[in-house]
Structures are given as structure tokens and as C-alpha cells.
OpenMM code with the backbone's topology and positions (N, CA, C; nanometers):
from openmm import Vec3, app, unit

residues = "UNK UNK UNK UNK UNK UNK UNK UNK UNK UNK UNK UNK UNK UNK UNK UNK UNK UNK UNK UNK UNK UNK UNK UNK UNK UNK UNK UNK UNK UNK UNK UNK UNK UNK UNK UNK UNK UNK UNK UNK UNK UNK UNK UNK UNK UNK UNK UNK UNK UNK UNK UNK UNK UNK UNK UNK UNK UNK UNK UNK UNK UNK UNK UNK UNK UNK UNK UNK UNK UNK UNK UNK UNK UNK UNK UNK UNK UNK UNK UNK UNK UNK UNK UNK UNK UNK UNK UNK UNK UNK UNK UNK UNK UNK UNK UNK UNK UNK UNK UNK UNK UNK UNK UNK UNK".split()
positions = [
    Vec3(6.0020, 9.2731, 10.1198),
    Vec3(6.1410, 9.2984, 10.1532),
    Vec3(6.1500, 9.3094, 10.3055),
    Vec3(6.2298, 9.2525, 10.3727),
    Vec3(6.2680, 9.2890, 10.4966),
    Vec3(6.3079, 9.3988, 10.5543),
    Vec3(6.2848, 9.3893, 10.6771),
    Vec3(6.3134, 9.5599, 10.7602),
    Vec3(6.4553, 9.5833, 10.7434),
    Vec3(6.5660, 9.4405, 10.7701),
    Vec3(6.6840, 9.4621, 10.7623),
    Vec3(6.7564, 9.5003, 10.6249),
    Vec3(6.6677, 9.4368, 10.5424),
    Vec3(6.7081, 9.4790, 10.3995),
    Vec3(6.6953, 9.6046, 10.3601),
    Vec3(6.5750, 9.6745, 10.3986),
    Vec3(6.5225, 9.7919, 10.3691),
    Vec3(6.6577, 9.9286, 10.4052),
    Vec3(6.6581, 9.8736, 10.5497),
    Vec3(6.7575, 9.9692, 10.6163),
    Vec3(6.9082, 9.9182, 10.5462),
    Vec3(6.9462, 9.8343, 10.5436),
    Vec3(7.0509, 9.8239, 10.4551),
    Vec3(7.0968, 9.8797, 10.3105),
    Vec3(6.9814, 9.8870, 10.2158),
    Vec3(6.9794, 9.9922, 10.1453),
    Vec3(6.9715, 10.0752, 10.1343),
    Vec3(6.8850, 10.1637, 10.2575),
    Vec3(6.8713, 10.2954, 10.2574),
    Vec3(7.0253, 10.3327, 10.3165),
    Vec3(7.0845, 10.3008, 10.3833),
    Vec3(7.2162, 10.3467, 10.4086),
    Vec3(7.2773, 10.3479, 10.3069),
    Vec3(7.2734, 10.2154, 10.2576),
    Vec3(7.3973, 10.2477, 10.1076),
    Vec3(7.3506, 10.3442, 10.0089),
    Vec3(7.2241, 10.3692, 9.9784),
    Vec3(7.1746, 10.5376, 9.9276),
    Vec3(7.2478, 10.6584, 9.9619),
    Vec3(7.2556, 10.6765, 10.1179),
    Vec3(7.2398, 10.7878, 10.1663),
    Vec3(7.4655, 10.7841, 10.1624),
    Vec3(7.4598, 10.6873, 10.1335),
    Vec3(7.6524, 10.6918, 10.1184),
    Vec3(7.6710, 10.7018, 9.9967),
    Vec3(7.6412, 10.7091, 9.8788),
    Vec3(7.6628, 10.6272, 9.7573),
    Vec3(7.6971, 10.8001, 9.7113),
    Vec3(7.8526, 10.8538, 9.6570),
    Vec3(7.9328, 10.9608, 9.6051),
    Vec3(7.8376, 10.9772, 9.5154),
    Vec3(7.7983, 11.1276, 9.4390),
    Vec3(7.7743, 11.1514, 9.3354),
    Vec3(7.9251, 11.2384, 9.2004),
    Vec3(7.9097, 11.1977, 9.0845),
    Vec3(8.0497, 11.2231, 9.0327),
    Vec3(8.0555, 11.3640, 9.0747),
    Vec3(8.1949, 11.3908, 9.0826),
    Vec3(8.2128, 11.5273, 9.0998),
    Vec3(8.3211, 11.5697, 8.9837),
    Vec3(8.2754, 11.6376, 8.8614),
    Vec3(8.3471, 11.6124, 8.7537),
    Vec3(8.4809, 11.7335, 8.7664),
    Vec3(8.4442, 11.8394, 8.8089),
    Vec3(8.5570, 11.9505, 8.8865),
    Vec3(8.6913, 11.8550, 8.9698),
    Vec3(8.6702, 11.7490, 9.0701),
    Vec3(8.7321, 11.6725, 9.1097),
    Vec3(8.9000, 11.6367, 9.0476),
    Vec3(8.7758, 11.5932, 8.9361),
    Vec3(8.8669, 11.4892, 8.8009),
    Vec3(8.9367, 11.5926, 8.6944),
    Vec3(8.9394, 11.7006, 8.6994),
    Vec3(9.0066, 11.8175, 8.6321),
    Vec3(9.1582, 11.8283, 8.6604),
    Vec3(9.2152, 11.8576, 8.5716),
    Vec3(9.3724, 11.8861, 8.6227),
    Vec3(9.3446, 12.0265, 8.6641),
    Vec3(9.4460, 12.0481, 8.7846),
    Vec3(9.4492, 12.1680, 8.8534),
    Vec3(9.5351, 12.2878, 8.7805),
    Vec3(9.4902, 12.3904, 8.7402),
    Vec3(9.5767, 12.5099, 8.6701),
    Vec3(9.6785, 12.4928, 8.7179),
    Vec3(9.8135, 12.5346, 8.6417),
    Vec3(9.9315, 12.4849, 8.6343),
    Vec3(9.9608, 12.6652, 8.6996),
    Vec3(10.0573, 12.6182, 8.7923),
    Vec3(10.1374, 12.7919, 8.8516),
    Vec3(10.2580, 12.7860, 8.8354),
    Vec3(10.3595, 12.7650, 8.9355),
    Vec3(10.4855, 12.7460, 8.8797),
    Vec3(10.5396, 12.6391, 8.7912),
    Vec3(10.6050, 12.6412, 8.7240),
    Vec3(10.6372, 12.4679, 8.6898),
    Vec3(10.7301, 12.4143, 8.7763),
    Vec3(10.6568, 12.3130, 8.7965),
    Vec3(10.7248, 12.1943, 8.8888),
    Vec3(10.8063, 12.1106, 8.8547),
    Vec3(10.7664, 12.0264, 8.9157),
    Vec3(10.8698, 11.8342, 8.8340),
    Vec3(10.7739, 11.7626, 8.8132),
    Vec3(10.7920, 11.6408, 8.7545),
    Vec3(10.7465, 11.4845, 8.7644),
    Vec3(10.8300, 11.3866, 8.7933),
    Vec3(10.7888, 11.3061, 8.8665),
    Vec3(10.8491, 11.2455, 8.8415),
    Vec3(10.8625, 11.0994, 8.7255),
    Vec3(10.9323, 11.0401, 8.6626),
    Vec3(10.9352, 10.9769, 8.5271),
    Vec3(11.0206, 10.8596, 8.5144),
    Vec3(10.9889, 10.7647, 8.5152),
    Vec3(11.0407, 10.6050, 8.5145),
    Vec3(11.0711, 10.5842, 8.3741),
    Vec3(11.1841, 10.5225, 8.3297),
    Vec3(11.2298, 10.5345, 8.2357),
    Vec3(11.3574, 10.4214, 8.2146),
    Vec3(11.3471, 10.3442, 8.1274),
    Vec3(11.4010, 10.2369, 8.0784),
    Vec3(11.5296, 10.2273, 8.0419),
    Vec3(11.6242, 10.1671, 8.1029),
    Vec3(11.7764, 10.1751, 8.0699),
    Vec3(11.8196, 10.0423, 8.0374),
    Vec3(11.9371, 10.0184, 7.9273),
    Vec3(12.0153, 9.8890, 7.9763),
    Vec3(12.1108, 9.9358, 8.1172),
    Vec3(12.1894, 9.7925, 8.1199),
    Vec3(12.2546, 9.8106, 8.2348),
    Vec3(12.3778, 9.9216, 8.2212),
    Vec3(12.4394, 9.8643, 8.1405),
    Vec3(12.5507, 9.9585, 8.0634),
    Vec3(12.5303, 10.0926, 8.0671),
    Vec3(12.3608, 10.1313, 8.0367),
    Vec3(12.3634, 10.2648, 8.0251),
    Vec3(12.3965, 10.3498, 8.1977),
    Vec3(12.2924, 10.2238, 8.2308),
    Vec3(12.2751, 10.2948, 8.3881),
    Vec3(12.3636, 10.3025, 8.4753),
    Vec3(12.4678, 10.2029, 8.4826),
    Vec3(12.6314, 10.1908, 8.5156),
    Vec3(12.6827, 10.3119, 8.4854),
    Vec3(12.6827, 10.3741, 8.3438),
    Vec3(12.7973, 10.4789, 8.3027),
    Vec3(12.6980, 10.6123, 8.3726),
    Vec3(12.5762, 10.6296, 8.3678),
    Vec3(12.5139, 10.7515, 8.4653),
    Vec3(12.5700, 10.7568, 8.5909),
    Vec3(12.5876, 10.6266, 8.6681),
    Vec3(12.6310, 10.6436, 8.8396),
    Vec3(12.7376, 10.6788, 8.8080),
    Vec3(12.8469, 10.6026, 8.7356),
    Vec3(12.9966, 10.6417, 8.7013),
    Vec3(13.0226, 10.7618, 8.7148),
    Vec3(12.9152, 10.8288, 8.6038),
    Vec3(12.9331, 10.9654, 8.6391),
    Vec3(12.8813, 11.1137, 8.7302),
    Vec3(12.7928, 11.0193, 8.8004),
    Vec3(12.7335, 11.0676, 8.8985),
    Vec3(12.8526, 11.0684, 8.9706),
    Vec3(12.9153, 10.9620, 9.0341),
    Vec3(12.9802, 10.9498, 9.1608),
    Vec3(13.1506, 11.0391, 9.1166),
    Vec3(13.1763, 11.0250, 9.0037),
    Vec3(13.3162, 11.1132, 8.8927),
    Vec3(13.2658, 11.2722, 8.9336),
    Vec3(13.1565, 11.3348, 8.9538),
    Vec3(13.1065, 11.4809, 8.9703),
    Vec3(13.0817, 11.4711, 9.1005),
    Vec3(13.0521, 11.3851, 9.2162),
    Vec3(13.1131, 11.3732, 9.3207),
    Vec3(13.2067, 11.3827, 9.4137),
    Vec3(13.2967, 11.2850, 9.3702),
    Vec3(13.4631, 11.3341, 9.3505),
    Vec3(13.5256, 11.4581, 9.3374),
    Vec3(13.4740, 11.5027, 9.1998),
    Vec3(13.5268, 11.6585, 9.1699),
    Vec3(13.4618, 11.7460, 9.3057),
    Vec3(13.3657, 11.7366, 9.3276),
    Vec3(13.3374, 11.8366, 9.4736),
    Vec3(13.2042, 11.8898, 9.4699),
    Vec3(13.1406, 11.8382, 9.3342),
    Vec3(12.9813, 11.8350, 9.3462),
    Vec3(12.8966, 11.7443, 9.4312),
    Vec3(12.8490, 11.7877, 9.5419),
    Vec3(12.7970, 11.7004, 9.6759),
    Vec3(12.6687, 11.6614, 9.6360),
    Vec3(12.5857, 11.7703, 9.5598),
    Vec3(12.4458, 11.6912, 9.5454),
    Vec3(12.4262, 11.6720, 9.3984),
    Vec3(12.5279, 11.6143, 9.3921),
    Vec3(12.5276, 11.5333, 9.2140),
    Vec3(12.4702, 11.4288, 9.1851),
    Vec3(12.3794, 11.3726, 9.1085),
    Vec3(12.3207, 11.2299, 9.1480),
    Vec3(12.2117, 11.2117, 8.9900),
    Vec3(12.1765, 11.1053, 8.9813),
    Vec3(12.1307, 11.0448, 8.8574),
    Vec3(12.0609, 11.1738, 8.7873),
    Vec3(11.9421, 11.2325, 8.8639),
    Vec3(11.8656, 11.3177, 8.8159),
    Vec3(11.9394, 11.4458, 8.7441),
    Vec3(12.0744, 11.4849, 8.8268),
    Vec3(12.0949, 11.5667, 8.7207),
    Vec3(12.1630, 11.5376, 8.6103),
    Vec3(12.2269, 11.4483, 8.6117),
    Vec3(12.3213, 11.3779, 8.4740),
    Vec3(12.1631, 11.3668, 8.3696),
    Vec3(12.0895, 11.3145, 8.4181),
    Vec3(12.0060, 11.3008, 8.3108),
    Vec3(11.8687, 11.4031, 8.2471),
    Vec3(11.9203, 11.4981, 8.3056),
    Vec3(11.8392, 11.6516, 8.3130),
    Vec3(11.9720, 11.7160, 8.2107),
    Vec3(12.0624, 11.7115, 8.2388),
    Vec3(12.1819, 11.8058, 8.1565),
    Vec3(12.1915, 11.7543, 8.0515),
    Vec3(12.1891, 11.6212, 8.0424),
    Vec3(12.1884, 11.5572, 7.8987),
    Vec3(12.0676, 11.5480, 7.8077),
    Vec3(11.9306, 11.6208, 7.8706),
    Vec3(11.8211, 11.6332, 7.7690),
    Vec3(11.8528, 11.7544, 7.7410),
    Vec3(11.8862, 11.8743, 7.8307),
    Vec3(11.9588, 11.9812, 7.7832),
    Vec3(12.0091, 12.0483, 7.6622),
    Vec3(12.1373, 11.8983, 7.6677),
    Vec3(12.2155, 11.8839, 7.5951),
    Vec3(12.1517, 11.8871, 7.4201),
    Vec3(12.0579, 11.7500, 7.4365),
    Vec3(11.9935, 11.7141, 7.3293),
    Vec3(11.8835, 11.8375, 7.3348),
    Vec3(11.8539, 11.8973, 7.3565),
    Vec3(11.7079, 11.9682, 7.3295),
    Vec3(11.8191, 12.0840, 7.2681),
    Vec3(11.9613, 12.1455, 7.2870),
    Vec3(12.0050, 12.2513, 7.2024),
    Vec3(12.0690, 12.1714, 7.0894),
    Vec3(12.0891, 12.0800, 7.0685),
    Vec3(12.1505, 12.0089, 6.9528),
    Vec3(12.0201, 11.9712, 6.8368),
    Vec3(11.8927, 11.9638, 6.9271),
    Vec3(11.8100, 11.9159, 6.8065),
    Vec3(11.7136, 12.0174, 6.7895),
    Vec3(11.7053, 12.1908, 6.8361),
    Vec3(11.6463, 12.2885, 6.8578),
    Vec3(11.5701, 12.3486, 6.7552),
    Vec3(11.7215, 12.3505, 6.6522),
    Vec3(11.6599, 12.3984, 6.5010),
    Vec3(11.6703, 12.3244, 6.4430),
    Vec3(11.5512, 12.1840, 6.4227),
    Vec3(11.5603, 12.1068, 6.3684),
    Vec3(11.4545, 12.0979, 6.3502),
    Vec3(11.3783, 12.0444, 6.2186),
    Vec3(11.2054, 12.0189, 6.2332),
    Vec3(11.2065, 11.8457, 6.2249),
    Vec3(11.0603, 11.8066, 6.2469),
    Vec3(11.0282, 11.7058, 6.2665),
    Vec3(11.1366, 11.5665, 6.2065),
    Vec3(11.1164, 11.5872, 6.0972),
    Vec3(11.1545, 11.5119, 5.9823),
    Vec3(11.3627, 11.5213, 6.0214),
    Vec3(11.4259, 11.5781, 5.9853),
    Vec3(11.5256, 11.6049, 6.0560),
    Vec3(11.5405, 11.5180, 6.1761),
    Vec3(11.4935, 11.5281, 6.2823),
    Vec3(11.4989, 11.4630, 6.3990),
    Vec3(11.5214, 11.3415, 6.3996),
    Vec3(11.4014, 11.2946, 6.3281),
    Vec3(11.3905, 11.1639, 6.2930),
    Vec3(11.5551, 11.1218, 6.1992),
    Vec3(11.5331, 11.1513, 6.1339),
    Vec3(11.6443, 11.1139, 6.0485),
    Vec3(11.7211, 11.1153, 6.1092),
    Vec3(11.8000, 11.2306, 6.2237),
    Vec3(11.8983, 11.1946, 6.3192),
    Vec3(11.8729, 11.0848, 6.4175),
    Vec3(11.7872, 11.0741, 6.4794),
    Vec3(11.7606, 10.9608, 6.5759),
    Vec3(11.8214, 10.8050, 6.4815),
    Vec3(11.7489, 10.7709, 6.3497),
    Vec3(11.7751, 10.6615, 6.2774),
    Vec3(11.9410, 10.6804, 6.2556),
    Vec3(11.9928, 10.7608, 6.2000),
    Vec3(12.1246, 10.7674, 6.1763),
    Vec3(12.1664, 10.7175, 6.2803),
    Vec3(12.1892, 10.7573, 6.3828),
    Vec3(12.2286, 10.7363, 6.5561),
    Vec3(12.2196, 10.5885, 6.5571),
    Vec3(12.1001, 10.5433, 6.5727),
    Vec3(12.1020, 10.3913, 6.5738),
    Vec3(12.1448, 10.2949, 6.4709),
    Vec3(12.1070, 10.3560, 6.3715),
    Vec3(12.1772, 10.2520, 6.2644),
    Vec3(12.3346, 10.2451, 6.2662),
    Vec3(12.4203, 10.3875, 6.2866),
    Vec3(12.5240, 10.4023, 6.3287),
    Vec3(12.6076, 10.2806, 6.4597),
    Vec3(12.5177, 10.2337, 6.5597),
    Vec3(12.5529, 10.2046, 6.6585),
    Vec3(12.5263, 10.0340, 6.6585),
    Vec3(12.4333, 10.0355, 6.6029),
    Vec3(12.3839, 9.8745, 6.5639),
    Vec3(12.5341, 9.8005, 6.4431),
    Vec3(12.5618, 9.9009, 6.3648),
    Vec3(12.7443, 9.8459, 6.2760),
    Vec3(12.8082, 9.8469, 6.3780),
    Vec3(12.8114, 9.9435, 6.4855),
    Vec3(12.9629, 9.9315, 6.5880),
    Vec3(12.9603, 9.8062, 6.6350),
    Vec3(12.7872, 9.7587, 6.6631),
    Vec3(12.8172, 9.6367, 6.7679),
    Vec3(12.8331, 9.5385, 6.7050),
    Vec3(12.8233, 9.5327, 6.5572),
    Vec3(12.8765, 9.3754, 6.4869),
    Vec3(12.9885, 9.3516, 6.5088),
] * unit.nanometer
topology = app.Topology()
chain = topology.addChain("A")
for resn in residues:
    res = topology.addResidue(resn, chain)
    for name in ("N", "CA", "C"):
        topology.addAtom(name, app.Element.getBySymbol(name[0]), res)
């Protein structure tokens, strides 16, 4: 093996990370925070959120804006579907759509 080779490897040795599995841990949770969360709209839907973003604007809410329209409306849904168990849910969710899929014929 060559001198240059030699030393070329021994550097990449003396660099080469060992795992650090603590690293790769999620960090204990303290206050709760946010995330942030990408999330799939038609257009229609996302139109009537600004609509009403910019409508709570108007009224004299200055820092009104997508995030909270769509924070108040899980709200919304998390006390409407609260006392509800699994099965329930479901069944409302399908109702909902099957409901909405006749409107659009």
C-alpha cells in the first residue's frame, strides 16, 4: 500500500462519527409547543379559509389568518366528537361524506 494511501485512510479513521444513540432520542417534552403540519386542501376549501380569514379581518381581528380558522375548527370538531367512541366517529365521518357525495350529483 502506498504512503499516500496509508495516510489517506488513517485520516478518514480518525474522522469517521461513532453512533451516538442519545443524539437520535426525542428530547423530553416541557411545555407544549406547536408543529408545524402540511395538509391537503381542494381549492374551494382553501378559498373559503382566506374568505374567512380576511371576513375576521375586516371585523377588527388584525392577527387573524389561516392558522387560526383552522385551529378553531379542530376545536370545534374535537367538542362535537368528544363523547364519542371509536366506532361512532367513524360512522359520523362516513355519514358526512356519503351525505356530501348526493349533494354533488
Amino acid at each position: 500500500m502506498s504512503g499516500k494511501k496509508q495516510s489517506l485512510l488513517a485520516k478518514a479513521r480518525q474522522t469517521v462519527r461513532s453512533p451516538e444513540p442519545s443524539r437520535l432520542r426525542e428530547a423530553p417534552r416541557g411545555k407544549p409547543g406547536y408543529r408545524v403540519v402540511a395538509v391537503s386542501l381542494y381549492t374551494p376549501e382553501a378559498e373559503w379559509i382566506d374568505q374567512l380569514t380576511r371576513a375576521l379581518q375586516l371585523a377588527g381581528n388584525t392577527k387573524a389568518n389561516r392558522s387560526l380558522v383552522v385551529r378553531e375548527a379542530i376545536l370545534r370538531l374535537q367538542e362535537e366528537l368528544a363523547a364519542k367512541g371509536p366506532g361512532e366517529i367513524l360512522s359520523d365521518f362516513t355519514t358526512r361524506q356519503a351525505r356530501r357525495a348526493q349533494e354533488a350529483l
